[in-house]
C-alpha positions as CSV (number, residue, x, y, z in Angstrom):
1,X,23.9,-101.9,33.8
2,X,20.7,-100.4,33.2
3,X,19.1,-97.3,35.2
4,X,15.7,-97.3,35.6
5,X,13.8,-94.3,34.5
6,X,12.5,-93.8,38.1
7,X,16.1,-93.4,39.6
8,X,16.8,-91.3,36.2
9,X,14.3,-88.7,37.8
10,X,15.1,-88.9,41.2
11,X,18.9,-88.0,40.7
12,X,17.8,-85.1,38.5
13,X,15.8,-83.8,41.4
14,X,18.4,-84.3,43.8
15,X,21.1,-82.4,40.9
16,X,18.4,-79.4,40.7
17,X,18.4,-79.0,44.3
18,X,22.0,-78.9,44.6
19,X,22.4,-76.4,41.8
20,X,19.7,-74.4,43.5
21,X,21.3,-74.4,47.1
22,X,24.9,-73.4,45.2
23,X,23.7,-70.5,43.3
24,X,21.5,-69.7,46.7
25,X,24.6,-69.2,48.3
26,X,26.3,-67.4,45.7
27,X,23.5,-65.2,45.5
28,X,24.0,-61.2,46.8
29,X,22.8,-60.1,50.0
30,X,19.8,-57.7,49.9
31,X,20.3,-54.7,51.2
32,X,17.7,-51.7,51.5
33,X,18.6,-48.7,49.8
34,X,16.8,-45.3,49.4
35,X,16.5,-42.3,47.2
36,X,18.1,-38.7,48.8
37,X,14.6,-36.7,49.2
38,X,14.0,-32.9,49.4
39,X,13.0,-31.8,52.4
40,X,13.7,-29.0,55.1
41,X,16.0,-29.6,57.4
42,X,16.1,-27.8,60.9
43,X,18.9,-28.1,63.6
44,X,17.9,-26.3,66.5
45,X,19.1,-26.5,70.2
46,X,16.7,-27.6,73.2
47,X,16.7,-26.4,76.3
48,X,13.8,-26.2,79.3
49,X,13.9,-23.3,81.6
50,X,11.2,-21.1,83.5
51,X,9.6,-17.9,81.9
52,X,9.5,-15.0,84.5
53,X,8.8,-11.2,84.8
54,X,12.0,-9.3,83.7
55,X,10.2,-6.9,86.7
56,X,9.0,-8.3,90.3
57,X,8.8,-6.7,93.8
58,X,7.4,-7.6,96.9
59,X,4.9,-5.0,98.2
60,X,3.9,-4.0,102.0
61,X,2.6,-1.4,104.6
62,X,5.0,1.4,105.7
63,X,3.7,0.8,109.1
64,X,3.2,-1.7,111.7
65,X,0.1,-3.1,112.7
66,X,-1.9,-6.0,112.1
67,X,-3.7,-7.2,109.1
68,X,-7.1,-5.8,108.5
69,X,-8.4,-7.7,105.0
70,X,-7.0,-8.6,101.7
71,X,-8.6,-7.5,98.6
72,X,-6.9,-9.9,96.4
73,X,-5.3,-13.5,96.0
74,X,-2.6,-15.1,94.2
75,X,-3.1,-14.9,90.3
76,X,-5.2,-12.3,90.3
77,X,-4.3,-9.9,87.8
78,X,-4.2,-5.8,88.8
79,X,-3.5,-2.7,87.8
80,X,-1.5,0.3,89.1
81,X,-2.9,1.7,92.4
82,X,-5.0,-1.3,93.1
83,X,-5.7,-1.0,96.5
84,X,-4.3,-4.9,97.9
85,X,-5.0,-4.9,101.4
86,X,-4.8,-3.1,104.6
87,X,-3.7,-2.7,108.4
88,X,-6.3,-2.5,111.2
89,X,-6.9,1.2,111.3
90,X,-6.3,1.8,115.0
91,X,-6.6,5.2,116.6
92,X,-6.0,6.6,112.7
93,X,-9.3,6.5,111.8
94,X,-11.0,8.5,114.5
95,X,-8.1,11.5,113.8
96,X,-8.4,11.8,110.3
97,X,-12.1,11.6,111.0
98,X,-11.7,14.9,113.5
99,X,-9.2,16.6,111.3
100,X,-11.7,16.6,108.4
101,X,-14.5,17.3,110.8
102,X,-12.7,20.8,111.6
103,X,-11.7,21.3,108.5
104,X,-15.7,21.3,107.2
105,X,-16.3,23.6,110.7
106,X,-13.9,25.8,109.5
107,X,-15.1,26.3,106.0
108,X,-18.1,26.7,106.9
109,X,-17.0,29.6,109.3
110,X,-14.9,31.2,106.6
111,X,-18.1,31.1,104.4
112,X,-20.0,32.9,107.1
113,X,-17.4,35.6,107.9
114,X,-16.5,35.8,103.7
115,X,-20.4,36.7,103.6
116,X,-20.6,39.2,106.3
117,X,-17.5,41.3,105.0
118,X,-19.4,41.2,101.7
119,X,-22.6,42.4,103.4
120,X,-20.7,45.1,105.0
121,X,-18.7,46.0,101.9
122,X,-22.1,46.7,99.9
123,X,-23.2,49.0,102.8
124,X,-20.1,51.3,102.4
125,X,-20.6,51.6,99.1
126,X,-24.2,52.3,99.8
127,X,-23.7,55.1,102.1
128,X,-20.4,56.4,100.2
129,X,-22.6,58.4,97.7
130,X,-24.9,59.5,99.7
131,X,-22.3,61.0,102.3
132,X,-21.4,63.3,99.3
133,X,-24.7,64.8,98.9
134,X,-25.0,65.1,102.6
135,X,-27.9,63.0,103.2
136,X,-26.2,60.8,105.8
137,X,-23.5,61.9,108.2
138,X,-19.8,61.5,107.9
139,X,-19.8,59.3,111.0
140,X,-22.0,56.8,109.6
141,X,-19.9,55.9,106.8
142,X,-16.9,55.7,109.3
143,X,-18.7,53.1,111.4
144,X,-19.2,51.5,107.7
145,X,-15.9,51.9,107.2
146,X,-15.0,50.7,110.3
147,X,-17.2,47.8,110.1
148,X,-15.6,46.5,107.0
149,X,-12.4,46.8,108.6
150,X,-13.1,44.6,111.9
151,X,-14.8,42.0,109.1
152,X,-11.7,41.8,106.9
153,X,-9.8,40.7,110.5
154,X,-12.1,38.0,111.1
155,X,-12.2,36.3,107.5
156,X,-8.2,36.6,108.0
157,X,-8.4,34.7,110.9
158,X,-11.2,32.1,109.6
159,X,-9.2,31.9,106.7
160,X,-6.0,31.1,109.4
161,X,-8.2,28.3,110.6
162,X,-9.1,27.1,107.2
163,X,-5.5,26.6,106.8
164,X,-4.6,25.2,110.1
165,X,-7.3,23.0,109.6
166,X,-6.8,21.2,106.0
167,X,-2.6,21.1,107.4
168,X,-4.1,18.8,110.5
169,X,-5.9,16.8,107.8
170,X,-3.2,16.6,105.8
171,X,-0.6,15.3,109.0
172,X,-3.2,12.6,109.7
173,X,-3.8,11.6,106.1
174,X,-0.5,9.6,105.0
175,X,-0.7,7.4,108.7
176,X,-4.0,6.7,107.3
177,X,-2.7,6.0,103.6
178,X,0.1,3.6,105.6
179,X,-2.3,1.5,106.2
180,X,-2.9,0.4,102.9
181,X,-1.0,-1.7,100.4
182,X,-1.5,-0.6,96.9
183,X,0.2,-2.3,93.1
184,X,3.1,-0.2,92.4
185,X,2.4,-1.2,88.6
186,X,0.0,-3.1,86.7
187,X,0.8,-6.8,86.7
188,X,0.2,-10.4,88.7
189,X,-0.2,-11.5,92.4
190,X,2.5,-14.1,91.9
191,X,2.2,-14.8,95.7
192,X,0.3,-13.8,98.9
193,X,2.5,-14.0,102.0
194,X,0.2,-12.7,105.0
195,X,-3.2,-13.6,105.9
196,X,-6.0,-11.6,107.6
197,X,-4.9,-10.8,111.4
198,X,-1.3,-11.4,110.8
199,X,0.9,-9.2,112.8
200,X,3.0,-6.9,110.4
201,X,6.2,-4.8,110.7
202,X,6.8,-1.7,108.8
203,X,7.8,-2.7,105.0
204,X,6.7,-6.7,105.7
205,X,6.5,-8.3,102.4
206,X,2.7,-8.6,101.7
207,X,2.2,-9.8,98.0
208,X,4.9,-10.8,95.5
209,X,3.8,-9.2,92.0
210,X,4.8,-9.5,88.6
211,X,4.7,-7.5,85.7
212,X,3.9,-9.9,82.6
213,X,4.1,-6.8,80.0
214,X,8.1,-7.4,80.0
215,X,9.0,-11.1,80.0
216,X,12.0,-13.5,79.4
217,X,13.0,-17.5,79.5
218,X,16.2,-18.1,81.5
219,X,17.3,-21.7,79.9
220,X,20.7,-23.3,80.5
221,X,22.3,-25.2,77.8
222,X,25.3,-27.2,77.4
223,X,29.0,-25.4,76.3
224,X,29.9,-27.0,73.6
225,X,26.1,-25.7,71.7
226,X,28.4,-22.0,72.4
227,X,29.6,-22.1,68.4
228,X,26.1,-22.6,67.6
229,X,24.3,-20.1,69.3
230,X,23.9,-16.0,68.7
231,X,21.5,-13.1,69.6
232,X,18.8,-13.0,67.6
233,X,18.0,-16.5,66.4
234,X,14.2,-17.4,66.0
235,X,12.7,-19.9,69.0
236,X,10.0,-21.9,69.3
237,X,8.3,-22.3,72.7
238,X,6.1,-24.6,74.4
239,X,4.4,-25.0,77.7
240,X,4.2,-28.9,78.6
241,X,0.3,-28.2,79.9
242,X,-0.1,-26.2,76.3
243,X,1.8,-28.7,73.7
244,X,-0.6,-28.1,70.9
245,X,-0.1,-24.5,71.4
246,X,3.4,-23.1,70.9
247,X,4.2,-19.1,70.9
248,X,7.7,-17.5,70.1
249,X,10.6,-15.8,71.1
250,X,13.7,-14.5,69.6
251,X,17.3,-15.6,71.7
252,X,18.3,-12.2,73.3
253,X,21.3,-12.8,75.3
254,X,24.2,-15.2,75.0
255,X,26.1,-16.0,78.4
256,X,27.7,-13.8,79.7
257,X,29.1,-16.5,81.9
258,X,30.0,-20.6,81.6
259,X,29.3,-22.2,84.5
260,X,32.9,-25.0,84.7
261,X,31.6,-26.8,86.9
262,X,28.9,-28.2,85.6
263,X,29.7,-27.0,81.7
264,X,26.6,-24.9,80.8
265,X,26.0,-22.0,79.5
266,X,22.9,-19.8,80.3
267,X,21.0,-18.1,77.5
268,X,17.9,-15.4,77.8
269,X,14.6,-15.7,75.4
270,X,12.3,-12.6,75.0
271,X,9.3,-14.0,74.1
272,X,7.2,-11.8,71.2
273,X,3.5,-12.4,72.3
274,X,2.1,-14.4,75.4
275,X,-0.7,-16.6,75.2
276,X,-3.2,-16.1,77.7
277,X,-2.6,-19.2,79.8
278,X,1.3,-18.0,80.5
279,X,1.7,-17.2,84.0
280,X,5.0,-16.3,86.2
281,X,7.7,-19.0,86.6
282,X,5.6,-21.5,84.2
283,X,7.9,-24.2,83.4
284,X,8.6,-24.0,79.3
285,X,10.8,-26.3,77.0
286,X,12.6,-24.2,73.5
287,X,13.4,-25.0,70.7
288,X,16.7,-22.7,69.1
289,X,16.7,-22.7,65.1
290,X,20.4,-22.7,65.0
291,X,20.8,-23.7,61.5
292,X,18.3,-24.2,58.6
293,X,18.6,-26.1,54.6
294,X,15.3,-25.5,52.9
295,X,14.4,-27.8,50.5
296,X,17.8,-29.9,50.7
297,X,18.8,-33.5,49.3
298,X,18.5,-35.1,52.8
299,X,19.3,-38.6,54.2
300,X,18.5,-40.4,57.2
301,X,21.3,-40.0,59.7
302,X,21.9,-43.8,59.5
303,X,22.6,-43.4,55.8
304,X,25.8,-41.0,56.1
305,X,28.8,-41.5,58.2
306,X,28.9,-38.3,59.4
307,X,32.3,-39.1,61.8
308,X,34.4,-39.5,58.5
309,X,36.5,-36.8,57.6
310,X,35.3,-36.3,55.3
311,X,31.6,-37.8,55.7
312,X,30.3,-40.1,53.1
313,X,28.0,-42.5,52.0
314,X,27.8,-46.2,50.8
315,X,26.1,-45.6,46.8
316,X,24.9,-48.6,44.5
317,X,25.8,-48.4,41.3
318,X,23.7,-50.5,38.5
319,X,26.3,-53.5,38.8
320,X,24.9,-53.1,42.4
321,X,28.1,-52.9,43.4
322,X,28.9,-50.6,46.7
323,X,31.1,-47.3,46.3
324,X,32.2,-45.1,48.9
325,X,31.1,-41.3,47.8
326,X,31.9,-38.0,49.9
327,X,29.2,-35.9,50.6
328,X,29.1,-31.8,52.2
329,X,26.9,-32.1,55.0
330,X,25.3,-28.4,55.0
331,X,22.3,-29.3,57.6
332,X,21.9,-31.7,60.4
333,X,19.3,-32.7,63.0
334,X,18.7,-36.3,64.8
335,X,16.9,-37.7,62.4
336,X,18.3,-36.2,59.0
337,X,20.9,-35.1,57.0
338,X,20.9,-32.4,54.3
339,X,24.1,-33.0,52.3
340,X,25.5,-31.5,48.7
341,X,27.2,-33.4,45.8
342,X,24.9,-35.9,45.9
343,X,22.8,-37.1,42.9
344,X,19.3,-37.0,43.5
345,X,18.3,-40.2,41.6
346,X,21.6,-42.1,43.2
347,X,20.4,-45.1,45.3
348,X,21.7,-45.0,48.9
349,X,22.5,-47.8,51.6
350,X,19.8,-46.8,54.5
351,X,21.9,-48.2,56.9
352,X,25.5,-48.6,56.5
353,X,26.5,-51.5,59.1
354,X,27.7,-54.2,57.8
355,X,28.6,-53.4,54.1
356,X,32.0,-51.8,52.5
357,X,32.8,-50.4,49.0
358,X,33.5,-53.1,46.7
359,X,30.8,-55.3,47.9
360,X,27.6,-56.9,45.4
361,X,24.7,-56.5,47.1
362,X,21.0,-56.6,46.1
363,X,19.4,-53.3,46.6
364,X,15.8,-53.7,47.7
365,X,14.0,-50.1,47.2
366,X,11.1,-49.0,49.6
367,X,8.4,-47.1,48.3
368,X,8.1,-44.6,50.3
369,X,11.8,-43.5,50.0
370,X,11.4,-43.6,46.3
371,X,11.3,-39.6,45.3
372,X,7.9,-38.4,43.7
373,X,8.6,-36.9,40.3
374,X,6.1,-33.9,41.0
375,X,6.2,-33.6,45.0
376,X,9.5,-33.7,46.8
377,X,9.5,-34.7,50.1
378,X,9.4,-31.4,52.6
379,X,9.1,-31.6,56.5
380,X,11.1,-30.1,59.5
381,X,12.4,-32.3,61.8
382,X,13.8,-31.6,66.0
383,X,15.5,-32.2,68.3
């Protein structure tokens, strides 16, 4: 039986198709696999808190009254001995008004009487001389004498009500000075808390104010960041209306106390400069360097099983065959891993789901996680 040439060629095709769906099936999976790159990598620790004045006070009047005017508002910034506001001045005024006219009455009287003993004085002496070479009579010079004596008593007693007179000014001065609400220290109105004609007690709160010269961040973070943390690591801060412009800190204080209830810790930042939008209780978000590899063979997090004890990852040898190799992880963050005992030209499963050691896979490289002979990789990456 003869087979025509045309059903020669049709079961060849139908042979190389089979042959080609077999060894299709055969074939190893691809997998993608990278390069370990050299880059920096940060862990840090985020928190958000509030940045406030490490000193506040509320400032008032020491007496009652009602309020007069207000010289300032809130976030205006002022200096020591600003004058803030002030009571209604009352029957005050007109005292302290009559104190200090008496005390110019009574300088100007004890200038008066000063200038007549002085007159008299310079006739005594006048008439002293003369006396001795008996042109003028002995009882001249002893109503000169006499004179000068009468005159001293007066200036005594204009200088008595000189004296009497500044003490009256000085009684009536501090009710007047209680009217008035002055900055203790230099800083910000923070908050106003009385408006003109607002009846007022003796030491009412009037203005809040803050002194921005001494500053911290009160953030709370989570216990189990306690093994992390210590005084004195570096921060990085940033004010959600200000990302592009961060500032920084330096963590200062550690606890003292865990809060069990809700498992948090509360840690203190004093920040090294402020920018000149930061103003009191300004929500902020940190960012704690807690641990830092510079320059590291890193990994993607997906890449390393970092819950193995110990941690490892899922290498390709040139068979492309899949081995298991331990790694030291030395630096972590969410996004990478910096590990030792690691070759840097060793290709690496990106993600290891799905795949065991002993399995043929094959590896499909991405550029970009192929390493640059003359520019590592570098970046810092957060959390």
């Amino acid at each position: 039986m003869k087979i025509s040439a045309r059903k020669l060629v049709q079961l060849a095709v139908v042979a190389v198709v089979i042959l080609a769906g077999l060894w299709l099936l055969r074939r190893p999976d691809q997998a993608e696999v990278i390069f370990p790159v050299r880059r920096d990598v940060v862990e840090v620790v985020v928190a958000t808190g509030r940045l406030q004045a490490v000193r506040e006070t509320q400032v008032g009047a020491e007496s009652s009254g009602i309020v007069e005017s207000l010289a300032v508002d809130e976030g205006a910034l002022v200096r020591k001995g600003d004058l803030l506001g002030r009571l209604t001045a009352g029957e005050t005024t007109a005292r302290l008004a009559a104190s200090r006219a008496a005390l110019d009455v009574a300088q100007k009287n004890l200038h008066a009487e000063e200038a007549a003993l002085e007159k008299y004085q310079q006739d005594l002496e006048r008439l002293q001389p003369l006396a001795a070479q008996k042109q003028v009579s002995v009882a001249e010079v002893e109503r000169a004498a006499a004179d000068v004596r009468v005159q001293s008593a007066r200036v005594d007693a204009a200088r008595a009500g000189f004296r009497e007179a500044a003490a009256e000014v000085q009684r009536v001065r501090p009710d007047f000075d209680r009217r008035e609400v002055r900055a203790p220290f230099g800083g910000v109105i923070t908050e106003r808390l009385v408006e003109p004609g607002t009846p007022v007690s003796a030491a009412q709160a009037w203005f809040r104010i803050s002194e921005m010269t001494s500053t911290e961040i009160e953030v709370e973070t989570d216990e189990n960041n306690l093994g992390k943390l210590k005084a004195g690591q570096p921060v990085t801060i940033f004010v959600p209306a200000y990302p592009e412009q961060p500032f920084f800190g330096t963590l200062s204080q550690v606890g003292p106390f865990i809060d069990s209830e809700r498992g948090i810790v509360r840690l203190k930042i004093t920040p090294q400069e402020l920018p000149d939008f930061v103003l009191p209780n300004m929500t902020v978000d940190v960012s704690i360097e807690v641990r830092r590899a510079d320059q590291a063979l890193a990994l993607p997090v997906s890449a390393v099983a970092l819950q193995a004890s110990p941690p490892f990852v899922l290498a390709v040898g040139a068979d492309g065959v899949i081995e298991r190799k331990p790694v030291r992880i030395i630096g972590r963050n969410p996004d990478w891993v910096a590990v030792l005992d690691l070759p840097e030209k060793l290709r690496v499963l990106r993600s290891q789901f799905g795949f065991a050691p002993g399995q043929v896979i094959r590896p499909v490289v991405q550029a970009a996680a192929v390493p640059d002979e003359g520019r590592p990789a570098s970046g810092v990456a957060r959390r």
